[in-house]
Each structure stands twice: as C-alpha cells, then as structure tokens.
N, CA, C and O atoms as a Maestro MAE file, in Angstrom:
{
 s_m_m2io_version
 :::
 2.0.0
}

f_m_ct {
 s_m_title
 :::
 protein
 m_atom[180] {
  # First column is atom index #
  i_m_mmod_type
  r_m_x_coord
  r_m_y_coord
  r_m_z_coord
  i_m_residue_number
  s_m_chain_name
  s_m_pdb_residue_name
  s_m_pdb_atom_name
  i_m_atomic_number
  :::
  1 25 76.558 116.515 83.846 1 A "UNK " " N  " 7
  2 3 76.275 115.393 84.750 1 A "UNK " " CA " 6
  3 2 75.352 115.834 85.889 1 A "UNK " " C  " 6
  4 15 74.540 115.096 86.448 1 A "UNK " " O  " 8
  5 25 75.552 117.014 86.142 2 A "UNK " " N  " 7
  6 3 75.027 117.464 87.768 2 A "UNK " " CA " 6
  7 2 73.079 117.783 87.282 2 A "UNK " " C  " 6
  8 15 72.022 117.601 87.887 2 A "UNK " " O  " 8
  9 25 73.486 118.385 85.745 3 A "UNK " " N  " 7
  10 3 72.024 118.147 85.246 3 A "UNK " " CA " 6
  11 2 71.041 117.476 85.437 3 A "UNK " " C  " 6
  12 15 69.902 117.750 85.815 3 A "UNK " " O  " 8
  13 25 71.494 116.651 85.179 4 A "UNK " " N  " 7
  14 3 70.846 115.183 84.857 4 A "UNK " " CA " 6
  15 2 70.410 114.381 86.200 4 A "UNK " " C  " 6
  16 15 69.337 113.778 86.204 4 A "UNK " " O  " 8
  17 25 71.378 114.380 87.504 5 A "UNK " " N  " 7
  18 3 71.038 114.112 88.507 5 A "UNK " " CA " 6
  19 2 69.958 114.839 88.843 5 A "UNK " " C  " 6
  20 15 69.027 114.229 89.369 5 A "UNK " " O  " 8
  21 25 69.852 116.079 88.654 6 A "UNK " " N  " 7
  22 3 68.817 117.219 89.655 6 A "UNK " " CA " 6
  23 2 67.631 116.865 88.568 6 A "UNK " " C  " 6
  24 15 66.501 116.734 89.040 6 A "UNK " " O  " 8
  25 25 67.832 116.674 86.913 7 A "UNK " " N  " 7
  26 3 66.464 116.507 86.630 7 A "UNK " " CA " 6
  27 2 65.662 115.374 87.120 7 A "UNK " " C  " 6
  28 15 64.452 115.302 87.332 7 A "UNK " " O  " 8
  29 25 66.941 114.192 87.303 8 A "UNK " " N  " 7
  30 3 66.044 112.849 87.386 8 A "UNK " " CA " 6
  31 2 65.310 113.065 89.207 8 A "UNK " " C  " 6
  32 15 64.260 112.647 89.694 8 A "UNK " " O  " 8
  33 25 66.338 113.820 89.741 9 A "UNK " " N  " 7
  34 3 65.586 114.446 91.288 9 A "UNK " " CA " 6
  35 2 64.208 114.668 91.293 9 A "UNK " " C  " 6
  36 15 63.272 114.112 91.867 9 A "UNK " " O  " 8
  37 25 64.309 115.733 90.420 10 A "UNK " " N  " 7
  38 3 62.962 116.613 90.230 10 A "UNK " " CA " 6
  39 2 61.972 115.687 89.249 10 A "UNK " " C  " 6
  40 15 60.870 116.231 89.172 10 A "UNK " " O  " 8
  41 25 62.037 114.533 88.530 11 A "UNK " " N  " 7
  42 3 61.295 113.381 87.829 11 A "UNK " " CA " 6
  43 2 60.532 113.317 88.815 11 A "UNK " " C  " 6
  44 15 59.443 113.788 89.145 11 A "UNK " " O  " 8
  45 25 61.886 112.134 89.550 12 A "UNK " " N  " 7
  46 3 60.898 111.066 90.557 12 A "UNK " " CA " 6
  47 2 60.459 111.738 91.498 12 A "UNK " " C  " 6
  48 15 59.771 111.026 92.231 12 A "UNK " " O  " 8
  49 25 60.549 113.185 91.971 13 A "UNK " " N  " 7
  50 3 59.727 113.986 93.012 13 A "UNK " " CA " 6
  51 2 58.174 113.641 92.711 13 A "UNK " " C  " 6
  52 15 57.312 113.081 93.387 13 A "UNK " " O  " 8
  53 25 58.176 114.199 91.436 14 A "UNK " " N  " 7
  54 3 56.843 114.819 90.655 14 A "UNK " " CA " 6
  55 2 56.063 113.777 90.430 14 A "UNK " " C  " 6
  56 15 54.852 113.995 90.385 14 A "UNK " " O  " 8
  57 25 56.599 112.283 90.220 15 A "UNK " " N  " 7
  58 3 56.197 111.085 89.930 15 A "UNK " " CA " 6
  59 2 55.559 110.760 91.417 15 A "UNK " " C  " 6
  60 15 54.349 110.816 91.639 15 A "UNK " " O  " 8
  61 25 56.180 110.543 92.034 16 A "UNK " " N  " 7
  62 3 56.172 110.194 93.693 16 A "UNK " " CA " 6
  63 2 54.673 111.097 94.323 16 A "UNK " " C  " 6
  64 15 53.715 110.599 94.913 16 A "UNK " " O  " 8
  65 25 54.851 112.254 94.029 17 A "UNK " " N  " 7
  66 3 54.011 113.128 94.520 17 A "UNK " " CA " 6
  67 2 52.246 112.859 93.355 17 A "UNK " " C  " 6
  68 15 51.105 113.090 93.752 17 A "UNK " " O  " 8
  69 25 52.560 112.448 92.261 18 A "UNK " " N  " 7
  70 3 51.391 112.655 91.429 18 A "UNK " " CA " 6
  71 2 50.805 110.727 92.212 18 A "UNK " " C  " 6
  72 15 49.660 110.456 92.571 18 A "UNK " " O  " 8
  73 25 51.871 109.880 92.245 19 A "UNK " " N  " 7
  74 3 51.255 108.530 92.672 19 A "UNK " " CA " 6
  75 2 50.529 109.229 94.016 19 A "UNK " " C  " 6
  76 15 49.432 109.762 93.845 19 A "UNK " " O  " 8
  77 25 51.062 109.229 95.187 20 A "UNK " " N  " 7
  78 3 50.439 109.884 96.491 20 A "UNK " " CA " 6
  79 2 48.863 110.377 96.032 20 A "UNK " " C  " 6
  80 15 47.961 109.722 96.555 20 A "UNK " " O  " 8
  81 25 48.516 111.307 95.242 21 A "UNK " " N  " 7
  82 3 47.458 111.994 94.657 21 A "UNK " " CA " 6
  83 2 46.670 110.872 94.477 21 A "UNK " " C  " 6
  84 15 45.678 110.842 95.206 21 A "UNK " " O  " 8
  85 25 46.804 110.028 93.791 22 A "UNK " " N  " 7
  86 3 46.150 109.041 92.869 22 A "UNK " " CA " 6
  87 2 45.798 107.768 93.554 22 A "UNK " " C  " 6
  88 15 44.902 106.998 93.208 22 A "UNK " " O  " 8
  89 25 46.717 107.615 94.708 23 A "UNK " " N  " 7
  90 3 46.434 107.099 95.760 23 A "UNK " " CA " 6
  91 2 45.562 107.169 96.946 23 A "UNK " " C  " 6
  92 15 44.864 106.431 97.642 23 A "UNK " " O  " 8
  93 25 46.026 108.737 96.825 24 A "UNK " " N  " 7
  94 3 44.606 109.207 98.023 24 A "UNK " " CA " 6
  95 2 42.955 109.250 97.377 24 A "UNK " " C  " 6
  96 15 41.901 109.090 97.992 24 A "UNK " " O  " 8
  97 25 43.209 109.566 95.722 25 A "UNK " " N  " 7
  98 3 41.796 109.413 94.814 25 A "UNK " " CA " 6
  99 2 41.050 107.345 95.194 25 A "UNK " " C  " 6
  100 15 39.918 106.908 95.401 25 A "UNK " " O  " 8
  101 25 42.007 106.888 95.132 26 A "UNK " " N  " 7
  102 3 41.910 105.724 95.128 26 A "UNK " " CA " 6
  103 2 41.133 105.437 96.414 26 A "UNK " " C  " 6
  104 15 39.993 104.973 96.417 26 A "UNK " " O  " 8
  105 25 41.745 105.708 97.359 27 A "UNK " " N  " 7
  106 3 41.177 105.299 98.628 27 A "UNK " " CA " 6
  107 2 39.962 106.050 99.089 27 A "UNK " " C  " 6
  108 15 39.246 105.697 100.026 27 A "UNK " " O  " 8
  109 25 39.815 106.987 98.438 28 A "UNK " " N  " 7
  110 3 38.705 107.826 98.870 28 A "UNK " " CA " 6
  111 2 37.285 107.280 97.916 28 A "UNK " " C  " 6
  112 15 36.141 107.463 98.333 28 A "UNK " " O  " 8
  113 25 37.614 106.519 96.449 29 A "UNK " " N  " 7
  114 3 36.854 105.888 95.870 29 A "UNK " " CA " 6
  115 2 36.453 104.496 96.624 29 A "UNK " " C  " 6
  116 15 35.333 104.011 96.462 29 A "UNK " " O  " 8
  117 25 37.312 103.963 97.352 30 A "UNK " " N  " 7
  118 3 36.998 102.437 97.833 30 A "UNK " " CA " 6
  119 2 36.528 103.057 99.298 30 A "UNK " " C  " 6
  120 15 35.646 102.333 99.759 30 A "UNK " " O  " 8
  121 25 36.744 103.831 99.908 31 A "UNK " " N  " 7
  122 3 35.956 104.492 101.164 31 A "UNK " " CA " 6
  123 2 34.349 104.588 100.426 31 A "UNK " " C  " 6
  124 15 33.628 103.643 100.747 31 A "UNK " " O  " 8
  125 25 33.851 105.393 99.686 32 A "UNK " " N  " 7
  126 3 32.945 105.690 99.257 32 A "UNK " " CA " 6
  127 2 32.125 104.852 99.088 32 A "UNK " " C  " 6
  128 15 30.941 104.797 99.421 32 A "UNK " " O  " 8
  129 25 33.044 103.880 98.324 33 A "UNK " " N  " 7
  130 3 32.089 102.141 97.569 33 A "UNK " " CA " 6
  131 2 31.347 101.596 99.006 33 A "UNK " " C  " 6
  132 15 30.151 101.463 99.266 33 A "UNK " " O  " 8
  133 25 32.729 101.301 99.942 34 A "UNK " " N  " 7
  134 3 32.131 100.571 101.235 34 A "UNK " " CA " 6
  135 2 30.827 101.477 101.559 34 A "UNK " " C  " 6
  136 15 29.669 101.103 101.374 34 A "UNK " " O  " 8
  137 25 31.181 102.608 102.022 35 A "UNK " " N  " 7
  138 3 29.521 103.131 102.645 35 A "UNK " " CA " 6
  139 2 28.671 102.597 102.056 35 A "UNK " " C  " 6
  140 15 27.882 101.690 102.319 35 A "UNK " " O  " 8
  141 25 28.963 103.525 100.793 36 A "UNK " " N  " 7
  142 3 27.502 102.676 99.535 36 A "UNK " " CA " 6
  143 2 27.386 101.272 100.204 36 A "UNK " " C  " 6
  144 15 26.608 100.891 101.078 36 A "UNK " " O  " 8
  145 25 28.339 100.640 99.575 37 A "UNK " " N  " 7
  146 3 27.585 99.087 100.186 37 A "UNK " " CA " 6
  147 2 26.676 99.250 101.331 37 A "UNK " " C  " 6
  148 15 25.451 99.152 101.400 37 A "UNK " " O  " 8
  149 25 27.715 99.566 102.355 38 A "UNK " " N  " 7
  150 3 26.768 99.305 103.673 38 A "UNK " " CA " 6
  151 2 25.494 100.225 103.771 38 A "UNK " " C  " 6
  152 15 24.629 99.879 104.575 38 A "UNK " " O  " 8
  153 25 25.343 101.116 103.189 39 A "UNK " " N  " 7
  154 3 23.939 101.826 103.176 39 A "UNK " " CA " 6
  155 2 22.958 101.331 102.458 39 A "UNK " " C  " 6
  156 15 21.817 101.773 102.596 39 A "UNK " " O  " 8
  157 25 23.339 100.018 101.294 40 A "UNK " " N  " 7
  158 3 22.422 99.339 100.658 40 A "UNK " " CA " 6
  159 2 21.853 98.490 101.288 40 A "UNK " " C  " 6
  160 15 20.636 98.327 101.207 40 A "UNK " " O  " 8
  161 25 22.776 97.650 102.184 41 A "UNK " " N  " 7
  162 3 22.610 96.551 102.602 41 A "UNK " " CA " 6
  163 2 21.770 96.682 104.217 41 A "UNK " " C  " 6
  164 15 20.865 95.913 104.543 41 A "UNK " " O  " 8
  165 25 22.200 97.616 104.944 42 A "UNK " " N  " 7
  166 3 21.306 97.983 106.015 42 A "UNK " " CA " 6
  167 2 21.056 99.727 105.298 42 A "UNK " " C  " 6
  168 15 21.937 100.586 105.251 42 A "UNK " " O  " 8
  169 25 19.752 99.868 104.849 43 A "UNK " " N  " 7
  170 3 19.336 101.005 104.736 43 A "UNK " " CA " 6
  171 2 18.415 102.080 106.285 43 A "UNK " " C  " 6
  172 15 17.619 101.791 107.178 43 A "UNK " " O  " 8
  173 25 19.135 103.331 105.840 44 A "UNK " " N  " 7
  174 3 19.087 103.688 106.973 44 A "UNK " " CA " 6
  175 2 17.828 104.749 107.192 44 A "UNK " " C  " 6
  176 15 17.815 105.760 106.489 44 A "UNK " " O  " 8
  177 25 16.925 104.561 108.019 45 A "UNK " " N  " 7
  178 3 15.884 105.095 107.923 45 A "UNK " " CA " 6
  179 2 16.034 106.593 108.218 45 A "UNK " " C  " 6
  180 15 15.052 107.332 108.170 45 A "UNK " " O  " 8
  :::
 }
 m_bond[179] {
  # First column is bond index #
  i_m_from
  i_m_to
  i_m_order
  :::
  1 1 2 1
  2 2 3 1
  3 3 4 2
  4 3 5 1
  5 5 6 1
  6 6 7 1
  7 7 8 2
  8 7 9 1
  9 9 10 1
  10 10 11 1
  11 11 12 2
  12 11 13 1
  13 13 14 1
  14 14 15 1
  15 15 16 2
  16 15 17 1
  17 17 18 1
  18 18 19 1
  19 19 20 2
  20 19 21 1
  21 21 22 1
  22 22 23 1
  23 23 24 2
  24 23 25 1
  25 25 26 1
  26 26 27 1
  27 27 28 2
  28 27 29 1
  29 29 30 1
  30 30 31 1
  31 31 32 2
  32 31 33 1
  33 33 34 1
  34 34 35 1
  35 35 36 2
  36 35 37 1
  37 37 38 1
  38 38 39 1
  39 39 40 2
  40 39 41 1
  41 41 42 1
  42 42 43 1
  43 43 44 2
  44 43 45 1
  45 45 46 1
  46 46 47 1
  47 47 48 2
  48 47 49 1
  49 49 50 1
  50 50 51 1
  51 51 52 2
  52 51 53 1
  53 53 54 1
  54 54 55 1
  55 55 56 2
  56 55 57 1
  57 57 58 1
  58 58 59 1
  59 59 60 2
  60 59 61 1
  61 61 62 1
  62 62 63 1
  63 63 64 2
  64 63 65 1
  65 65 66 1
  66 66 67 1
  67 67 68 2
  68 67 69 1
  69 69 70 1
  70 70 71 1
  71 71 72 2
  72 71 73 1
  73 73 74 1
  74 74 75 1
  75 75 76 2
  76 75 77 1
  77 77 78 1
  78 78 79 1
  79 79 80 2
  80 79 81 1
  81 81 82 1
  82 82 83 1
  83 83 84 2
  84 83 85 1
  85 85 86 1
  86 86 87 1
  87 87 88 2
  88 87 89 1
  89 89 90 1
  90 90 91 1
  91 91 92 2
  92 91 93 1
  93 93 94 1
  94 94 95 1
  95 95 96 2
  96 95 97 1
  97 97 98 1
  98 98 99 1
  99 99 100 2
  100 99 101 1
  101 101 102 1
  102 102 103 1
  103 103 104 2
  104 103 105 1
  105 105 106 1
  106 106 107 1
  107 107 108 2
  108 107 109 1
  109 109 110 1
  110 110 111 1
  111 111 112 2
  112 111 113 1
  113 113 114 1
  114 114 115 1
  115 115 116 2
  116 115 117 1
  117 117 118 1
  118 118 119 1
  119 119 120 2
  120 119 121 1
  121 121 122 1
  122 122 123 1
  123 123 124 2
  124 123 125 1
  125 125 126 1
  126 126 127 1
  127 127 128 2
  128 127 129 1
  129 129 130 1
  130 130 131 1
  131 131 132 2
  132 131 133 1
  133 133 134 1
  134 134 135 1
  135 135 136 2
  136 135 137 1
  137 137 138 1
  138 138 139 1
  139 139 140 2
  140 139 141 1
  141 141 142 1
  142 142 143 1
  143 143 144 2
  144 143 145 1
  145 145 146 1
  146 146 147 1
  147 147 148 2
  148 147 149 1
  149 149 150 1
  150 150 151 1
  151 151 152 2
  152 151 153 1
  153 153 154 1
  154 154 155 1
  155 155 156 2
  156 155 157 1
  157 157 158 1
  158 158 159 1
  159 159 160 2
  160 159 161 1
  161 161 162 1
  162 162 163 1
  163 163 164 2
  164 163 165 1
  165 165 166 1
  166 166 167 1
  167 167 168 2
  168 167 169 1
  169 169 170 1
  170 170 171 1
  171 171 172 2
  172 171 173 1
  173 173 174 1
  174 174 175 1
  175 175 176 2
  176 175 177 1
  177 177 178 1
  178 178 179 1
  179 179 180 2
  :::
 }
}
C-alpha cells in the first residue's frame, strides 16, 4: 500500500514538474510571437 502512495507521489511530482516546463516553453513561444508582431507592424529602424 505504502508503495503505491509514494509511486503515485513521485507520478504526479514528475507530471506537475514536466507541465511547469511546457508551460514556461509555451509562454516564451507567445512572448516571442508578440515581439515578432510588434516588430512587423512598427519596424524598427
């Protein structure tokens, strides 16, 4: 029983921690997009 608790522990750690990752990829892709935009739209001499 005590197994099974500590694996499902150590699951949703690893789960939790890989979303966070994928999250910060995420936001750093929609950071990126905006500049782009705005460097299209007022280009900067």
């Amino acid at each position: 029983m005590t197994l099974v608790v500590v694996s499902i522990v150590i699951a949703s750690t690893l789960v939790v921690n890989y979303l966070k990752k994928e999250e910060v990829k995420r936001v750093d892709i929609l950071v990126n997009a905006i500049k782009f935009q705005q460097e299209v739209t007022t280009p900067s001499l």
